[in-house]
Every structure is written in C-alpha cells, then in structure tokens.
C-alpha positions in Angstrom: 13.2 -36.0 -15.6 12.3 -32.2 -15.7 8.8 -30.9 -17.4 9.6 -27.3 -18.8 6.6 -24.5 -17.2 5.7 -22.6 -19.8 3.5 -20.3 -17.1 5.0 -17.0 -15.8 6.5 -17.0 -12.6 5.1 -14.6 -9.8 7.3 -11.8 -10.4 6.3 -11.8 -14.2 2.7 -12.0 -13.2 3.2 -9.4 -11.0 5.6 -7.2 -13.8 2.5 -7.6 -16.1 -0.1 -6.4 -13.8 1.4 -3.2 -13.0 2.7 -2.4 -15.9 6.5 -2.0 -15.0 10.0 -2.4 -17.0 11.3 -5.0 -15.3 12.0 -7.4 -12.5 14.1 -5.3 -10.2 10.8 -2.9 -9.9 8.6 -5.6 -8.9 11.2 -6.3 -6.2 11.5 -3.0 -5.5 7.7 -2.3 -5.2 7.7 -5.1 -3.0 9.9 -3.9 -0.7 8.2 -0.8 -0.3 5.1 -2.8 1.0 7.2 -4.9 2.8 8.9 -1.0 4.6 5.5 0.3 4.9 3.8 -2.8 6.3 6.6 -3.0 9.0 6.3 1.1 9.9 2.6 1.3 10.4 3.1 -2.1 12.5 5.4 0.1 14.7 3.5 2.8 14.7 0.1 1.3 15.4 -0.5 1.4 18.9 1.3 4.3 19.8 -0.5 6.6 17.5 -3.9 4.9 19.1 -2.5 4.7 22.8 -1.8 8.2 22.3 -5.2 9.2 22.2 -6.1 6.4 24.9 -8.7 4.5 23.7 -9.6 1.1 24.5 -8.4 -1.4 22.1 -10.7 -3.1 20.1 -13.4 -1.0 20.6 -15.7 0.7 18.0 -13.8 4.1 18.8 -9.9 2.3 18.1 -11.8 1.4 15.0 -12.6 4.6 13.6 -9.5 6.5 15.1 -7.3 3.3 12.7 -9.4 4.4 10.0 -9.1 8.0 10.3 -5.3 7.6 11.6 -3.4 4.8 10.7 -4.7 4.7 7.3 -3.7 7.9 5.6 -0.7 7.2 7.3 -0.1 4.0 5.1 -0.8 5.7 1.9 1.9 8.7 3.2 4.7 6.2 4.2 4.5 4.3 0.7 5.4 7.4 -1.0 8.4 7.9 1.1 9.5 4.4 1.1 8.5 5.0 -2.5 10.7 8.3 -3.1 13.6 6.3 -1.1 13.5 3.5 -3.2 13.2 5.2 -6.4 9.6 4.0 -6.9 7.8 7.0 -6.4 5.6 7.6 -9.6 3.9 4.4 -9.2 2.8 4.6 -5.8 1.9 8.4 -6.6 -0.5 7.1 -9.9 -1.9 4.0 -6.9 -2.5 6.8 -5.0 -4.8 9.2 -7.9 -6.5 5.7 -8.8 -7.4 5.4 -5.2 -8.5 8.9 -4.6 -10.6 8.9 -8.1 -12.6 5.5 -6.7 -12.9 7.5 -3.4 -14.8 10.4 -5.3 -16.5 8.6 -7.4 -18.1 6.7 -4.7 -19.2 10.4 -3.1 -20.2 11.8 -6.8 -23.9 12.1 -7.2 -25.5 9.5 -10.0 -26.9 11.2 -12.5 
C-alpha cells in the first residue's frame, strides 16, 4: 500500500528558498558548502597555530573570527566560480555585507 506525499522534497524546499532554476543548482550549491566546509576544516588550526595561541582561549576566539571567517566567505566564491555557482554566493555575500552595515548605520 503506498500514500502519495504531496509535500516537496528537501531539494525543492531548498530550490524554492533560494530562488534557483533547478535541481542540479541546489546540488551544486550544496557542494560548494560541502568544499568550503571541508577547506576551512583543513585550514583551521594551521592558520591559528601559526600565530601560536592557545587553543580555546578568548584570543583563538577572536583570531577565528577575524581569520577563519572571511576566509569562509572567500573560499565559497572560489568553490563558487569552480562550480559554476558564482553569482549566488556573490548576491549571499552583498546580503551579508548590507546586514553588516546596517547593524553599524546610526538610527535615525
């Protein structure tokens, strides 16, 4: 006995919520996270070792922040440009640098 699911799948939900053509982009978009995840992973601890600070501290802390961070945001648009999805991490990318500012703009 099968019971039809008229809800959308994952990928659909996902296809809707970023606004993209089709199914192969959400999989694509995916596996940029998936690439960028796995870099920064790698790159994590030597970028902090190389600066020697004590792991878990309150200075490793800001140094990820400061570091590791922007480095994220610049490996998805590579991983982006290599797998063809490049203008959408580059609009993520203004949408996250407009709620920056806006968070710094003065209230009038």
């Amino acid at each position: 006995m099968s019971v039809e699911n008229d809800k959308p799948g994952f990928l659909q939900r996902l296809q809707t919520k970023w606004k993209l053509d089709s199914l192969l982009q959400v999989v694509l978009v995916l596996v940029v996270f998936a690439c960028t995840g796995f870099t920064i992973l790698f790159i994590k601890n030597p970028v902090l070792d190389f600066f020697g600070v004590e792991k878990g501290g309150f200075i490793n802390t800001i140094l990820y922040l400061l570091l590791v961070l922007p480095l994220y945001q610049i490996f998805l648009l590579i991983y982006g440009f290599i797998f063809g999805q490049f203008n959408f991490f580059w609009e993520k990318e203004k949408q996250i640098f407009r709620r920056i500012g806006r968070m710094f703009s003065r209230k009038k």
